[in-house]
N, C-alpha and C positions, 0 to 999 in steps of 0.2 A: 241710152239703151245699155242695158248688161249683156254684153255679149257670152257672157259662162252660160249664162242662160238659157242661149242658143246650142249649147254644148260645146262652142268654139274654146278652143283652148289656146293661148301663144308656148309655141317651143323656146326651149334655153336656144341662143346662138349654136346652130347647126356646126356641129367636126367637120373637118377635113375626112371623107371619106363615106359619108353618111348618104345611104340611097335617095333622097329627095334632091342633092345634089343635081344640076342640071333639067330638072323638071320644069316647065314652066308651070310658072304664075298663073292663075285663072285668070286674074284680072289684068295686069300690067303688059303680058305675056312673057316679059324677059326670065333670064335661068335664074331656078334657086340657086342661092352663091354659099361657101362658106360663111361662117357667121350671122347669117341671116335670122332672124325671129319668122318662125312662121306657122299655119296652122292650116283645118282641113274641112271641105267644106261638106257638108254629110251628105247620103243620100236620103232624102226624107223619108224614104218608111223603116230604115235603119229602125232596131230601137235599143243596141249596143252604147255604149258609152261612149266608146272610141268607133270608127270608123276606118278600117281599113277599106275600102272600096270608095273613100272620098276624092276630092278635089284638093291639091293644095297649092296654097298662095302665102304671100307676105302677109304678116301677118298688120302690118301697117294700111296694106290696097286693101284686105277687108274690109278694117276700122273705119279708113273713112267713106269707103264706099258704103255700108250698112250706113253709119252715121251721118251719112250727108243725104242720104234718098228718106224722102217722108215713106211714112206704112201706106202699102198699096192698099186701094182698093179694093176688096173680097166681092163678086157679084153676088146677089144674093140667092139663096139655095142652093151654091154653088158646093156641097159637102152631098144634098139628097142626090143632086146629079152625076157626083162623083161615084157615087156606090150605086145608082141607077146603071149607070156602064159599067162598072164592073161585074155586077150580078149579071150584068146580060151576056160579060161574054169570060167571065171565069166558069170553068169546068167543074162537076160536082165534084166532092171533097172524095168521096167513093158512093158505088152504085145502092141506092136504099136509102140513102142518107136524106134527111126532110128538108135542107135545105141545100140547095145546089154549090154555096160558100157563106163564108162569113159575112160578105157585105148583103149577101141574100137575108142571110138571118137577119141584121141591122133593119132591114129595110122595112122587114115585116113585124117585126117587135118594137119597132124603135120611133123616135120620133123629135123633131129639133127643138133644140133650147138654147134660149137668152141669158146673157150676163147683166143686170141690175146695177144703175151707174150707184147704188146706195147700199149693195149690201157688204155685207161685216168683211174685209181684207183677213185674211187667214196667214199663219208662218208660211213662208214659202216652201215647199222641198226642192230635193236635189235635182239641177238640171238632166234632161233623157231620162227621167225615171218616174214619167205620168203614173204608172198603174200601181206603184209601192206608192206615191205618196198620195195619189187619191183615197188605195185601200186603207190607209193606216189613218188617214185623216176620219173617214167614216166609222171602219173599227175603235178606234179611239174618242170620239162623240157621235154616237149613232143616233140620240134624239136629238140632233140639228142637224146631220149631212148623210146622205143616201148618196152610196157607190155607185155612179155610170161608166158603160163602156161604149165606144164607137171612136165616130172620125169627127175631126178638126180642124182649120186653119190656124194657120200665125200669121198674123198680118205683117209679120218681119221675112217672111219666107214662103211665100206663098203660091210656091210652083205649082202645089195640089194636096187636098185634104189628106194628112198624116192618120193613122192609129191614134188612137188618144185618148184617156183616161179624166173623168175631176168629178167634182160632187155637185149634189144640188139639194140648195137651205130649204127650211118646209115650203117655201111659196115657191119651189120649182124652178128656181134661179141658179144657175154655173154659178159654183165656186168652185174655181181652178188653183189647187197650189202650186201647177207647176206654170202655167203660162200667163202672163201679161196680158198677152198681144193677142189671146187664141178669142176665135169668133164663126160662125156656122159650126153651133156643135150638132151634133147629131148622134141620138146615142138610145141605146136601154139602159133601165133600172133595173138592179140587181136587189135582189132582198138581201139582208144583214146577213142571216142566218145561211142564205148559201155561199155569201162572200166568204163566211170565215169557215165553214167547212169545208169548201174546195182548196182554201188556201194552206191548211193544214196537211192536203196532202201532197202540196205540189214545192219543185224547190222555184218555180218563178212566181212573175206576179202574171196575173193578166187569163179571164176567165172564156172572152170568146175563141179567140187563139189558141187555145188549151191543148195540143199539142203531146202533151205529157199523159193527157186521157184520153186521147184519139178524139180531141173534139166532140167531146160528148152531147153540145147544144146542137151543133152544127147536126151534127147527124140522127140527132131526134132520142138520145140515149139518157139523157137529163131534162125530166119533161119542164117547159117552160112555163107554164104555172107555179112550180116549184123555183123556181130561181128567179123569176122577172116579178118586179108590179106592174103590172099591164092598167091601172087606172089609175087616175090624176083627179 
């Protein structure tokens, strides 16, 4: 398994003086020491590069801990049920707004998809950065890959469905450049043409979170006809 992938990163040997100093280990429990290699375990809906608000352990107990446990298990529908609870008890984004949150909006717009043990393997992109290389892989061939947004498993990490970005070839198949291991997708389809005008005006990636436009789907201000295919 690539562990970059994961966004794990190993540290140079730790200074004399360096704040993880004395912390323990996630996994081993003993103190970070001087010299130590070590790294940080994220919080999954993070979608930062780095993680200040992680976990950190040696960088060794991770290794072989990831390395040595097979991929768990995913129950199935386990991504529709994750946004089923949260739509039920996150608060509306503001009052007027057409859908109560984002996972609301998923729910209603959206719908799961399968990864195909045969279709075409794509470059990978850069680990923690679902939504730039899904957008860039579909703006960059748009007659074989249409841009989705929603949630995800990693069968490497599977404490509960992430935010997650990837594409899907003409026959409606995940193609993921960032994840291997990802499985219960669940997500909307974005049209070409709203992918790349929205992303013209914003300095992030990532269209239901949108944040920088006050959430303009969420709250009914970007009509969804206009930006979604709604048929298969």
């Amino acid at each position: 398994m690539n562990l970059r992938r994961l966004g794990l990163r190993r540290s140079v040997p730790l200074p004399s003086g360096h704040p993880m100093i004395g912390q323990e280990c996630l996994y081993c429990k003993l103190p970070i020491c001087a010299g130590d290699r070590t790294t940080l375990i994220p919080n999954p809906d993070s979608r930062e590069p780095a993680w200040l608000d992680g976990k950190v352990c040696h960088w060794i107990c991770v290794r072989n801990s990831l390395n040595r446990r097979r991929q768990a298990e995913v129950p199935p529908n386990a991504t529709r049920r994750f946004l089923e609870l949260q739509a039920a008890y996150q608060p509306g984004c503001n009052r007027g707004a057409r859908y109560t949150s984002e996972a609301d909006f998923i729910l209603k717009n959206g719908r799961a998809f399968e990864k195909s043990p045969s279709s075409d393997r794509v470059r990978m992109g850069r680990p923690r950065e679902c939504f730039r290389n899904a957008a860039n892989l579909a703006l960059r061939k748009p007659d074989l890959y249409t841009y989705v947004e929603g949630y995800a498993v990693n069968k490497w990490v599977p404490i509960r469905p992430a935010a997650h970005a990837w594409c899907i070839d003409p026959q409606n198949f995940v193609v993921d450049p960032t994840w291997d291991e990802g499985t219960e997708y669940f997500g909307v389809v974005f049209r070409h043409d709203y992918l790349r005008r929205i992303l013209k005006g914003k300095r992030d990636y990532g269209l239901i979170a949108n944040h920088e436009m006050d959430y303009p789907l969420v709250t009914g201000e970007h009509r969804v006809d206009e930006a979604l295919i709604s048929s298969w």
